[in-house]
C-alpha positions in Angstrom: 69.5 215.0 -3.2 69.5 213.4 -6.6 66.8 212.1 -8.6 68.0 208.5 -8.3 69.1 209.3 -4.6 65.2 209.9 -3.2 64.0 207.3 -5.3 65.8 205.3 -3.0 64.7 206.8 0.1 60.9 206.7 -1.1 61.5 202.8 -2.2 63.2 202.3 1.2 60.5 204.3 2.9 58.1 202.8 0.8 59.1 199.1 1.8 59.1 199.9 5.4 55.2 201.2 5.6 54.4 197.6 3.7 56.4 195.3 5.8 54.7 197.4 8.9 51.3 195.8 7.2 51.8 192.2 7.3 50.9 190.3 10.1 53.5 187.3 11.2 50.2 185.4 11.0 49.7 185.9 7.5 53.0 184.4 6.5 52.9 181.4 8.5 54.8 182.7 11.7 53.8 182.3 15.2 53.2 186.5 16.4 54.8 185.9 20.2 54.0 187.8 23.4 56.8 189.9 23.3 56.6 191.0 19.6 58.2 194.5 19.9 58.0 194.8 16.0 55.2 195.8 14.0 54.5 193.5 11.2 57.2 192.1 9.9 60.6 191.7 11.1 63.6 192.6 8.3 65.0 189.2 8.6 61.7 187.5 8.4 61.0 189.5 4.9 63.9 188.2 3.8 64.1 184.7 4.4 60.9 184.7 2.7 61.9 186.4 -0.6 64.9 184.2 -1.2 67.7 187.3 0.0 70.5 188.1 2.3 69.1 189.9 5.8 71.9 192.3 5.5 71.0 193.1 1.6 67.3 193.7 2.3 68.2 195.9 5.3 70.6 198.3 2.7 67.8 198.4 0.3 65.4 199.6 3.4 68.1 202.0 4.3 68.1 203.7 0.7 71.8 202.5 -0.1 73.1 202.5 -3.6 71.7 199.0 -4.5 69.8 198.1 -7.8 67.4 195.3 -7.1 66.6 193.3 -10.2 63.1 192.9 -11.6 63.2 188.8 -9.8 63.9 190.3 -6.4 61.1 193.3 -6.8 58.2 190.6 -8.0 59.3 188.6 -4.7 59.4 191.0 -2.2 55.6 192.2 -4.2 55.1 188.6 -3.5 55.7 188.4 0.2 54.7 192.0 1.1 51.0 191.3 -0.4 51.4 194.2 -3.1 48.7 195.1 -5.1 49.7 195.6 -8.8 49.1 199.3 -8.3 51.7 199.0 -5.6 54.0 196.8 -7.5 53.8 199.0 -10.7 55.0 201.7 -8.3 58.1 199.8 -6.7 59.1 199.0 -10.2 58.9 203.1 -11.0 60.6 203.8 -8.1 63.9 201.4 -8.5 64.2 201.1 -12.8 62.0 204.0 -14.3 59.4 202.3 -15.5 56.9 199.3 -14.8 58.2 196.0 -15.6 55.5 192.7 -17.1 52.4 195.1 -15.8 49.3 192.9 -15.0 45.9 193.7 -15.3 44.9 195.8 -12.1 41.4 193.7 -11.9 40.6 190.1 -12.2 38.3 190.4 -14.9 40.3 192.9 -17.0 43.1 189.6 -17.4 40.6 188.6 -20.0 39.6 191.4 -21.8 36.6 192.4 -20.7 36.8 196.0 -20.9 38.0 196.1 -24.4 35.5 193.3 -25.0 33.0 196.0 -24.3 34.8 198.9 -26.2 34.3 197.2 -29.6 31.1 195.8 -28.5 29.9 199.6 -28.4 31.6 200.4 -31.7 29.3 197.5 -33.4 27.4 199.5 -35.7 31.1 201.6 -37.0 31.0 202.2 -40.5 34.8 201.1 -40.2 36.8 198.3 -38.3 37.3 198.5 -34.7 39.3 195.0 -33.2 41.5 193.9 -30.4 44.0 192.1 -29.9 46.5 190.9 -26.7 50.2 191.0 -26.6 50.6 187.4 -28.6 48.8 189.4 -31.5 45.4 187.4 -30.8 42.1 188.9 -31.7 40.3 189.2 -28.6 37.3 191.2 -30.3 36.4 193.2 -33.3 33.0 194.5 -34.8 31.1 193.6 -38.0 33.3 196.4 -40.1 36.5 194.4 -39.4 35.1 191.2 -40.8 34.0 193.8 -43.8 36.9 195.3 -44.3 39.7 192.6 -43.2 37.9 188.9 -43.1 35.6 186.7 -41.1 37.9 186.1 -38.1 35.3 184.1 -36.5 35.1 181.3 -39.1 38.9 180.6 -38.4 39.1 178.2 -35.4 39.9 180.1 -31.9 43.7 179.0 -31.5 44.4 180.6 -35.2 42.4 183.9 -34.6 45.4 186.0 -34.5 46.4 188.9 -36.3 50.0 187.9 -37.1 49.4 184.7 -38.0 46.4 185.9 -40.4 48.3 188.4 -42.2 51.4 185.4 -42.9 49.0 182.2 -43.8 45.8 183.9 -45.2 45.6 184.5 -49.1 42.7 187.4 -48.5 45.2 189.1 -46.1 47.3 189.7 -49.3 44.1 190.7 -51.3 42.7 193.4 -49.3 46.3 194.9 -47.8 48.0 196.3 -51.1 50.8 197.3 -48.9 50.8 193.7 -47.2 54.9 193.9 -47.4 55.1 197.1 -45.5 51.9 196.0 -43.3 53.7 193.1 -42.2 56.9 194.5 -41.4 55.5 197.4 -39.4 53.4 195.0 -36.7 56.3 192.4 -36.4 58.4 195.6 -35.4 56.0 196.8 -33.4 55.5 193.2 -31.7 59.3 193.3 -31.2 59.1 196.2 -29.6 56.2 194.8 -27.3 58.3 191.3 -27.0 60.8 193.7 -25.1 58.6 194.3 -22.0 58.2 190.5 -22.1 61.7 188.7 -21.1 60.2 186.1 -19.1 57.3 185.1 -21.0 57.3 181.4 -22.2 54.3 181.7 -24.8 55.4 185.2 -26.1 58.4 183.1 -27.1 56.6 179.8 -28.2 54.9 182.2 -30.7 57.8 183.8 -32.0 59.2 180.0 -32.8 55.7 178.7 -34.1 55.8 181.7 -36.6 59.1 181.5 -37.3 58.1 177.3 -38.4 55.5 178.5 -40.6 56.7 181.9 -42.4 59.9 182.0 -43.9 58.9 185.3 -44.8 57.7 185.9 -40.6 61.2 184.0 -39.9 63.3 186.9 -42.3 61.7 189.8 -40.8 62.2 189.0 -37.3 66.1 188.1 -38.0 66.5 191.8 -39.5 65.1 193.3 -35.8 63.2 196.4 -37.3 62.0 197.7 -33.9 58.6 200.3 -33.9 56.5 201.9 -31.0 52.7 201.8 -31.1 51.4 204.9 -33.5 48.5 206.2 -35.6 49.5 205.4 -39.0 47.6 205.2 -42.9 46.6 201.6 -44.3 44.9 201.2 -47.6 42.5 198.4 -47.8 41.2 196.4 -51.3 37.8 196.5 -50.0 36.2 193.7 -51.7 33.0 196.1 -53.1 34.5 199.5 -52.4 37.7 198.9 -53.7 40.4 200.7 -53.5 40.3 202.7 -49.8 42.6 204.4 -47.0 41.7 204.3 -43.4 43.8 206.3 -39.7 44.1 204.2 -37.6 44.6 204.4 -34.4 46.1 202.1 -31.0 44.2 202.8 -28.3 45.7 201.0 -24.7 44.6 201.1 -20.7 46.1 201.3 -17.7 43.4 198.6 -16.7 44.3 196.3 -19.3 47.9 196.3 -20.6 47.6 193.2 -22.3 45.4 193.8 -24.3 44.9 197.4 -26.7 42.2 198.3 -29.6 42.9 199.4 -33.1 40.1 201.7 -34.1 39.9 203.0 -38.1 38.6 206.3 -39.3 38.1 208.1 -42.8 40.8 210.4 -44.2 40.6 213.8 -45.1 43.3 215.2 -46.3 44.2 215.6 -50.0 47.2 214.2 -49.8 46.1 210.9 -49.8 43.0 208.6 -51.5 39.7 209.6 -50.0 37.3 207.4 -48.4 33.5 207.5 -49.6 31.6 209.2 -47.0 29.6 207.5 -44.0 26.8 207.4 -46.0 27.8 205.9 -49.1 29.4 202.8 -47.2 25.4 202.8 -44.7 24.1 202.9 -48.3 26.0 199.7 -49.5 25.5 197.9 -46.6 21.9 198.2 -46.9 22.6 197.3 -50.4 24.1 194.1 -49.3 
């Protein structure tokens, strides 16, 4: 059998065991005394997810069907999938997950990265994060150091793109700001991809199209870059001139949002950082 051929037989297979789980009651329907079926009938599934009885029954036979990404998320829907479950079903029938959600209620806002750069407080260099829009969820005392006080911009405009575009320090401390800018609008295309359907994702791309000509030029040109370590030299207001790894660090737990942790250089190939303790001993300084 095929690759593509038992993917069908585990997502028909797979579909079967979960309709088996729902109860009539859950959905609204009356169980009757002479309920031969377990769970949920075919039919019933299907009048419930918007689709043809005769469809769903191919797709729970393993036929050569392609469900679209609409007609997984309402059968997730009506089945009572957990995201685990949906990521799976979206594995199983396209190859990869489709709009992942955070698999816990409280992750949906951050709160594990929250806590990741809450540990990194004391780093000698910037540790922040930031969601899918490009907001700045979180970032430590370096950042504000080394990049700018995000907290004294109001909380709608606490966003990484924007503050790179509009801000006059984001010029000043990025020498490369050109190349900077380009690279994290094609990386946010890139990340814009996994997000057909998402109304905000493209109510930013309009708002900072409207107030970058310079955002607007760049995103017609559709330079397109995965996540990566890369090297990005800072104007370090005391240190001057400096070069920092970063690094984008993601979770299963959270795919909305990701942290962008810094560390020194050292190799000779490129401008050396001062050491950890000559940037502890101008802190204390300061």
């Amino acid at each position: 059998m095929s690759d593509d051929g038992w993917s069908r037989q585990e997502l028909a297979r797979f579909l079967r065991s979960r309709r088996a789980r729902v109860t009539p009651e859950q959905v609204g329907f009356p169980a009757g005394a002479h309920r031969r079926t377990k769970g949920l009938r075919r039919e019933e599934v299907a009048v419930l997810a918007g689709l043809s009885p005769t469809w769903y029954t191919y797709l729970e036979q393993g036929r050569d069907i392609r469900p679209s990404i609409q007609v997984l998320d309402s059968l997730a829907r009506v089945l009572d999938l957990s995201e685990d479950e949906r990521r799976y079903m979206h594995t199983l029938a396209h190859g990869q997950v489709v709009n992942p959600q955070p698999l816990e209620a409280e992750e949906a806002r951050g709160g594990t990265m929250r806590r990741v750069v809450g540990l990194m407080g004391d780093n000698l260099y910037p540790v922040y994060a930031t969601d899918v829009y490009c907001d700045l969820i979180a970032w430590n005392d370096a950042a504000a150091e080394w990049y700018d006080d995000w907290g004294a911009w109001p909380p709608e405009h606490r966003n990484m793109l924007r503050w790179l575009l509009v801000s006059p320090t984001a010029r000043e401390r990025l020498p490369d700001w050109e190349s900077d800018t380009r690279d994290i609008i094609a990386r946010w295309r890139s990340e814009a991809a996994r997000w057909p359907h998402d109304a905000r994702m493209k109510a930013k791309i309009a708002e900072f199209s409207g107030l970058s000509p310079e955002f607007a030029h760049m995103w017609r040109e559709h330079d397109v870059q995965e996540h990566r370590s890369l090297v990005r030299r800072f104007q370090h207001p005391e240190l001057g001139p400096q070069t920092l790894r970063m690094a984008f660090m993601t979770s299963p737990d959270e795919p909305l949002v990701g942290v962008v942790i810094h560390f020194p250089m050292h190799t000779a190939a490129v401008e050396q950082p001062p050491e950890g303790e000559t940037i502890r001993k101008h802190r204390e300084d300061n």
